[in-house]
C-alpha positions in Angstrom: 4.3 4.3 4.7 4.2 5.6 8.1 6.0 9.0 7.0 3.9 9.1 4.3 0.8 9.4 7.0 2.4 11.7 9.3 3.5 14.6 6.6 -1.0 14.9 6.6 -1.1 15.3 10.3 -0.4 19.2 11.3 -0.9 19.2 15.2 1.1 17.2 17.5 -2.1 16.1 19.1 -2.4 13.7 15.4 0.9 12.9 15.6 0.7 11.2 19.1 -2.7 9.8 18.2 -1.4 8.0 15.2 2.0 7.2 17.1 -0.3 5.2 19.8 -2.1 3.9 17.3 0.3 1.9 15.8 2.1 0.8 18.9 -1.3 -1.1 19.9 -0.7 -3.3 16.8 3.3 -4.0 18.1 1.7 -5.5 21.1 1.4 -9.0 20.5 0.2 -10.1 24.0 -3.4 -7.1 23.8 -5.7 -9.5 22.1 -7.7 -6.4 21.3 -4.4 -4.7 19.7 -6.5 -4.6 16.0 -9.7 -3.1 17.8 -7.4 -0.6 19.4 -5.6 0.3 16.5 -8.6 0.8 14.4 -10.5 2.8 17.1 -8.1 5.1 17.8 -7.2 5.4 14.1 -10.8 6.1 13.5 -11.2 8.8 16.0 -7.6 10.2 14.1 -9.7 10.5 10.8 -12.1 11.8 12.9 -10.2 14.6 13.9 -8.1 15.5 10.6 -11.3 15.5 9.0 -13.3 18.1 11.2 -9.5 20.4 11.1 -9.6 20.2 7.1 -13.3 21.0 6.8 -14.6 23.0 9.9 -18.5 22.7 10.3 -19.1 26.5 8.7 -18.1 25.5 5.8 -19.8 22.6 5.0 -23.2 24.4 6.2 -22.1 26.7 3.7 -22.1 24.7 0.6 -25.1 24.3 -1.8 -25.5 20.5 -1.5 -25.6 20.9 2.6 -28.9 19.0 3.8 -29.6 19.1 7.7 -29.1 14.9 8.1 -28.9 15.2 11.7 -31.1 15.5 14.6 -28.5 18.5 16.3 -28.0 19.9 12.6 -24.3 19.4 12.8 -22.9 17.9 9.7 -22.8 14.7 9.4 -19.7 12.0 8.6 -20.3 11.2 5.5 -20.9 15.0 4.6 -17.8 15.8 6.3 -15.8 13.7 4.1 
């Protein structure tokens, strides 16, 4: 499964994220190794997200509604 995940991550700053990320779940003595792991796994959506649909293009689109105070796009539009 692992393999699976890493042929969608294109920078090697992904694949070290999600590396960490699941070495925090191998460490059975960090009693926050599941809040770690879903974190950092959360900012690695995060980031493969805003590489796969950069911010001018979203604002681009026809359904694009300002949802934000700063008029970024956000999350949810994103994805």
């Amino acid at each position: 499964m692992e393999e699976k995940i890493e042929s969608y991550l294109e920078t090697e700053f992904e694949r070290k994220l999600f590396s960490a990320s699941t070495s925090y779940l191998e460490n059975d003595s960090d009693p926050l190794r599941f809040n770690s792991f879903a974190y950092s796994l959360r900012e690695l959506i995060r980031n493969v997200f805003e590489r796969r649909a950069p911010e001018e293009k979203i604002k681009s689109c026809t359904w694009f509604k300002k949802e934000t105070d700063n008029g970024k796009p956000s999350r949810k539009q994103r994805y």
